[in-house]
C-alpha positions as protocol buffer text, in pm:
chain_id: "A"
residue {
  index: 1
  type: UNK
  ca { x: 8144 y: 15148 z: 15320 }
}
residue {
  index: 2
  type: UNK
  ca { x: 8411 y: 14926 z: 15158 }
}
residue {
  index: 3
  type: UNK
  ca { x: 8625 y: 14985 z: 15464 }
}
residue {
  index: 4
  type: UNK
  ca { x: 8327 y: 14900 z: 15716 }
}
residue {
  index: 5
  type: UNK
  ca { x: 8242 y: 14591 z: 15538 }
}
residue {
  index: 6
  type: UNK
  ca { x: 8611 y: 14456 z: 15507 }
}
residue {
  index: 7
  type: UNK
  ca { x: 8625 y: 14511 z: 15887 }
}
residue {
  index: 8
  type: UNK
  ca { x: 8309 y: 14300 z: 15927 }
}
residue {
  index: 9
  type: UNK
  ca { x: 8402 y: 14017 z: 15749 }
}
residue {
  index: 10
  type: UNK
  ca { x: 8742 y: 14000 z: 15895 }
}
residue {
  index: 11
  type: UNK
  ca { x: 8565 y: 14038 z: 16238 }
}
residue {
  index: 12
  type: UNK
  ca { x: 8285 y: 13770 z: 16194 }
}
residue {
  index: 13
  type: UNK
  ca { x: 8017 y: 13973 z: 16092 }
}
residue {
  index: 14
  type: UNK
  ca { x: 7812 y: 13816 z: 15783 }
}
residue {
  index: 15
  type: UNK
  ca { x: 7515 y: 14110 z: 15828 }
}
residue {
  index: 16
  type: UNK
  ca { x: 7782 y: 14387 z: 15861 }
}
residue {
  index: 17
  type: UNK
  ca { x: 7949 y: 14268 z: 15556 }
}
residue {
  index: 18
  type: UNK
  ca { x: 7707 y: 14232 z: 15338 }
}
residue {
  index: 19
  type: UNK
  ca { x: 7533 y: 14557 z: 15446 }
}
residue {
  index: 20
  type: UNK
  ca { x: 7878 y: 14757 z: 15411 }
}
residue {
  index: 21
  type: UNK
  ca { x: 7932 y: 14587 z: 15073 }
}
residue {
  index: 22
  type: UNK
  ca { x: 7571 y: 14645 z: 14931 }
}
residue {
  index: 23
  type: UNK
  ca { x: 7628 y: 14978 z: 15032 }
}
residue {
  index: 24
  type: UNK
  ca { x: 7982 y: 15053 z: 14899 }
}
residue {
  index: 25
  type: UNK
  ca { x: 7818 y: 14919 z: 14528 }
}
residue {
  index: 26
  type: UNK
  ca { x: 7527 y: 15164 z: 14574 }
}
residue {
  index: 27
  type: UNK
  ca { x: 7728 y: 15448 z: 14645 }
}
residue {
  index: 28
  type: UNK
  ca { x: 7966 y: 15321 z: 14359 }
}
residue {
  index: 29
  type: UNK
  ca { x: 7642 y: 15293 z: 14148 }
}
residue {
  index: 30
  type: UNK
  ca { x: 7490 y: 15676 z: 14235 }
}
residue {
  index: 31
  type: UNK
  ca { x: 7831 y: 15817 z: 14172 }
}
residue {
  index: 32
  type: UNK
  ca { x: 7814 y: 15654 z: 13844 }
}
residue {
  index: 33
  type: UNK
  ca { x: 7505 y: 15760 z: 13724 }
}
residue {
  index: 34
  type: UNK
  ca { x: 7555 y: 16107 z: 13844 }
}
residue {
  index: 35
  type: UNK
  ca { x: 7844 y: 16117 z: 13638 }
}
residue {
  index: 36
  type: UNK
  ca { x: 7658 y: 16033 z: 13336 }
}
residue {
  index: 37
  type: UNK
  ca { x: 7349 y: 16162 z: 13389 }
}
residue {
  index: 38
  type: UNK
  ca { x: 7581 y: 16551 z: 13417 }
}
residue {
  index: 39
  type: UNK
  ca { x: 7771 y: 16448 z: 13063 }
}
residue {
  index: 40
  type: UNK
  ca { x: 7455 y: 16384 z: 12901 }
}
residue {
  index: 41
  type: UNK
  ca { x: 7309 y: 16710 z: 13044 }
}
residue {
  index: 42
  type: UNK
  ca { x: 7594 y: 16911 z: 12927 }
}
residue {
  index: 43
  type: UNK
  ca { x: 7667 y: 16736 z: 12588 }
}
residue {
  index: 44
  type: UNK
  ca { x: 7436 y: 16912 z: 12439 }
}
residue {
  index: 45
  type: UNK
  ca { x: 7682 y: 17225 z: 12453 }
}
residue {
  index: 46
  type: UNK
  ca { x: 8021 y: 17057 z: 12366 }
}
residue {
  index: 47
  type: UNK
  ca { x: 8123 y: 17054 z: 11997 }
}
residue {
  index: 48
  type: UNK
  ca { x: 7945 y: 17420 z: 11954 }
}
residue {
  index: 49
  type: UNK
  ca { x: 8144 y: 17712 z: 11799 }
}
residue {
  index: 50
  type: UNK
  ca { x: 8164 y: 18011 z: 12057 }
}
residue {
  index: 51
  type: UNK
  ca { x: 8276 y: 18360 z: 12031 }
}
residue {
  index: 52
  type: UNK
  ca { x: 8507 y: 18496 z: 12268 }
}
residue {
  index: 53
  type: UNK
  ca { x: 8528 y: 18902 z: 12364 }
}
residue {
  index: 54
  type: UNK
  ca { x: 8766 y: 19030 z: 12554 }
}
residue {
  index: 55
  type: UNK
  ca { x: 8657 y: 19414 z: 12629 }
}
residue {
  index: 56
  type: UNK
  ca { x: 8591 y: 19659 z: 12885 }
}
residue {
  index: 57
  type: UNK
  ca { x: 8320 y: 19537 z: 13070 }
}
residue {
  index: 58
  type: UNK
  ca { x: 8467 y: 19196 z: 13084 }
}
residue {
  index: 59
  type: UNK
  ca { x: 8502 y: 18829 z: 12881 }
}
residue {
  index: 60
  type: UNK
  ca { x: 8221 y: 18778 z: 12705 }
}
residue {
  index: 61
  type: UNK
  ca { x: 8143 y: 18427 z: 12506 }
}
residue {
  index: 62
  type: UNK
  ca { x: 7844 y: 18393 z: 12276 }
}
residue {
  index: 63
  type: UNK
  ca { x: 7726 y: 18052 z: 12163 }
}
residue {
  index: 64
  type: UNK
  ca { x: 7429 y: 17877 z: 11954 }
}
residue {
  index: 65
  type: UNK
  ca { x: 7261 y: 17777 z: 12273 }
}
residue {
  index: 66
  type: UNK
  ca { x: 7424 y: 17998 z: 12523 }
}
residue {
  index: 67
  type: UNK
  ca { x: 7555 y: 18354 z: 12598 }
}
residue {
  index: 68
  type: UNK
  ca { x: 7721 y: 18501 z: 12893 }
}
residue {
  index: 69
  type: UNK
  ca { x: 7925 y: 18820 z: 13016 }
}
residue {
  index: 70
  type: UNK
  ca { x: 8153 y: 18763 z: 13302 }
}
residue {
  index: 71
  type: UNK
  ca { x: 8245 y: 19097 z: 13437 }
}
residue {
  index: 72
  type: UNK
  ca { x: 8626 y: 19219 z: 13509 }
}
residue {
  index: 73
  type: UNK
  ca { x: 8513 y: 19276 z: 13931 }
}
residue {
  index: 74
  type: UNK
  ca { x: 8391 y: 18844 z: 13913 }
}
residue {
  index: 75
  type: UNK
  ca { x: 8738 y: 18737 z: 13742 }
}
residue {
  index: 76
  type: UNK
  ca { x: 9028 y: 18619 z: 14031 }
}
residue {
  index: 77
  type: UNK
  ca { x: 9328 y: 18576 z: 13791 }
}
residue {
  index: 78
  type: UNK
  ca { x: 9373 y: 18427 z: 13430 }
}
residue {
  index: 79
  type: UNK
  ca { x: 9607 y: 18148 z: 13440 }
}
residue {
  index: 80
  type: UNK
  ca { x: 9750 y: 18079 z: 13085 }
}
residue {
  index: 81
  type: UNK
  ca { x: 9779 y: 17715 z: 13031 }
}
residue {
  index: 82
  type: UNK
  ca { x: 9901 y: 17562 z: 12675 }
}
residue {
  index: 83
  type: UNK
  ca { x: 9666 y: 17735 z: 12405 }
}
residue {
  index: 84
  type: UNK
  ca { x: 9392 y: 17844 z: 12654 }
}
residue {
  index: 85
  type: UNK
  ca { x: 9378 y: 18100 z: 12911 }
}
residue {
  index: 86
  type: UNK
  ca { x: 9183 y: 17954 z: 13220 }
}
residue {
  index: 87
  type: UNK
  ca { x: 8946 y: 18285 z: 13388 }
}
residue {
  index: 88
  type: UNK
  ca { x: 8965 y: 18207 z: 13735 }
}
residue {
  index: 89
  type: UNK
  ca { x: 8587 y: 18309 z: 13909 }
}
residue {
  index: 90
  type: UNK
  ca { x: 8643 y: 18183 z: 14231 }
}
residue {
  index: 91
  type: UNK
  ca { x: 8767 y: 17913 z: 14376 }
}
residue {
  index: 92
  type: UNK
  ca { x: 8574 y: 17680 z: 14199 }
}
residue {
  index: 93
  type: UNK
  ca { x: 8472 y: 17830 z: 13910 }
}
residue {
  index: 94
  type: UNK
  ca { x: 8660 y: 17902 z: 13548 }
}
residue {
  index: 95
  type: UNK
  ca { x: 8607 y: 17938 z: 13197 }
}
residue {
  index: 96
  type: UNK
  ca { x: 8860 y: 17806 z: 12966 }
}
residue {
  index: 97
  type: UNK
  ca { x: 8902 y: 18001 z: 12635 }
}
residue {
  index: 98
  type: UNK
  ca { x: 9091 y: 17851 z: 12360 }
}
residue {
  index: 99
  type: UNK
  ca { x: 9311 y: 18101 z: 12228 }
}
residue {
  index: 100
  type: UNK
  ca { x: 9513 y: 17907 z: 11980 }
}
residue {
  index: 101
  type: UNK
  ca { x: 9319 y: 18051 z: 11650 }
}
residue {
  index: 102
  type: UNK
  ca { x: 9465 y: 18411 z: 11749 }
}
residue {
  index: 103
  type: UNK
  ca { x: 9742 y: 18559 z: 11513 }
}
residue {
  index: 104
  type: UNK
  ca { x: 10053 y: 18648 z: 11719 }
}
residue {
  index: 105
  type: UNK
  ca { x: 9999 y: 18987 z: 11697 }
}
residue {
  index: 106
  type: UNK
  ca { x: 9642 y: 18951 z: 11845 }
}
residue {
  index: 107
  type: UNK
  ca { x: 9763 y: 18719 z: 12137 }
}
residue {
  index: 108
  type: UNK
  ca { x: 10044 y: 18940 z: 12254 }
}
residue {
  index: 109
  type: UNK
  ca { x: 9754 y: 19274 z: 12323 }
}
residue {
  index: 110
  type: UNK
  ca { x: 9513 y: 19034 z: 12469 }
}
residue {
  index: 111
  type: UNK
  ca { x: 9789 y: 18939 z: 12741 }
}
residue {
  index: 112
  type: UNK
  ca { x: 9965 y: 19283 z: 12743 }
}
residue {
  index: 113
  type: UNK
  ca { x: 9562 y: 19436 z: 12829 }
}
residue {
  index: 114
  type: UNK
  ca { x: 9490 y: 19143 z: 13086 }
}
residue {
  index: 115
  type: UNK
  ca { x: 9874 y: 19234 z: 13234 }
}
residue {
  index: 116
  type: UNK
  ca { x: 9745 y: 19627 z: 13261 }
}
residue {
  index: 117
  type: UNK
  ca { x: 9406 y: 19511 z: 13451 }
}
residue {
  index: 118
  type: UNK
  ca { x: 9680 y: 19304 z: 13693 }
}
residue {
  index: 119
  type: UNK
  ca { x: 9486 y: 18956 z: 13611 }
}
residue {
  index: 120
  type: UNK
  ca { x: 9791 y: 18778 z: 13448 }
}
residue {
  index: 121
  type: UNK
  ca { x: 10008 y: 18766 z: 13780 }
}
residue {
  index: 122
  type: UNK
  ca { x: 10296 y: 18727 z: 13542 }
}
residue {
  index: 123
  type: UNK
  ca { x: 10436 y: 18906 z: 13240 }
}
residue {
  index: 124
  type: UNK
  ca { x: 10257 y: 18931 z: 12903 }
}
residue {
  index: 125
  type: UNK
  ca { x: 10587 y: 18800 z: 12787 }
}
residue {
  index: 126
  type: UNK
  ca { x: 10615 y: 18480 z: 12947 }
}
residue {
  index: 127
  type: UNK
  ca { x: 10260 y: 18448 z: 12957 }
}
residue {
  index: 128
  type: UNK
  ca { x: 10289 y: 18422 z: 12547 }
}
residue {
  index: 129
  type: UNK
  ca { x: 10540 y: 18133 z: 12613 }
}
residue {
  index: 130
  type: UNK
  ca { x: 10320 y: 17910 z: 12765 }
}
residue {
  index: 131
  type: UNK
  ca { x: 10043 y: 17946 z: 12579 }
}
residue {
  index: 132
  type: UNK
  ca { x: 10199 y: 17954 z: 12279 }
}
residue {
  index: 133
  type: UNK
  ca { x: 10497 y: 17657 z: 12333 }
}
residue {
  index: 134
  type: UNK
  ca { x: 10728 y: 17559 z: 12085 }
}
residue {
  index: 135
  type: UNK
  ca { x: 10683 y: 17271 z: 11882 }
}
């Protein structure tokens, strides 16, 4: 809309470039109230402890306001990132797990039992070296 209004004023057209232009700032407008209207929805959950399971069926997280079981057949991949492991749903979709609190010990069979259900895509070794990096 920015674009189409530009082009109108550089071409002569007063109506087309104040129509583009009122209509770049509403779309800049919706976009930011969509924004904030979806953080205020989901503030409510931030700042909550959760429980994370790792078992059989699948990752499990249990909240104040919130529970959910995402089962083993649903989850892509995990991707370990920097004190998290990210589990990949689809394309779109992941749920990031802070992993950080874990002793060592407790880190290295959660990786080595995500390696044996092939999630990882990588070894439980170096997958303990990037989520655990050195300081």
């Amino acid at each position: 809309m920015a674009l189409l209004a530009l082009v109108g004023w550089c071409g002569g057209d007063a109506a087309g470039a104040v129509v583009g232009g009122a209509g770049a700032v509403a779309f800049a407008l919706v976009a930011w109230w969509a924004d904030l209207r979806l953080v205020s929805i989901n503030w409510k959950l931030y700042g909550r402890p959760v429980v994370w399971t790792v078992g059989d069926d699948g990752v499990r997280y249990d909240g104040e306001l919130m529970d959910c079981l995402v089962r083993w057949p649903a989850v892509e991949r995990v991707e370990p990132v920097p004190y998290h492991l990210i589990f990949r749903i689809g394309r779109h979709q992941a749920i990031p797990a802070r992993i950080d609190g874990l002793e060592a010990g407790q880190r290295d069979e959660l990786l080595a039992f995500l390696h044996a259900r092939g999630l990882l895509g990588q070894s439980a070794e170096n997958a303990a070296r990037r989520v655990a990096p050195a300081r």
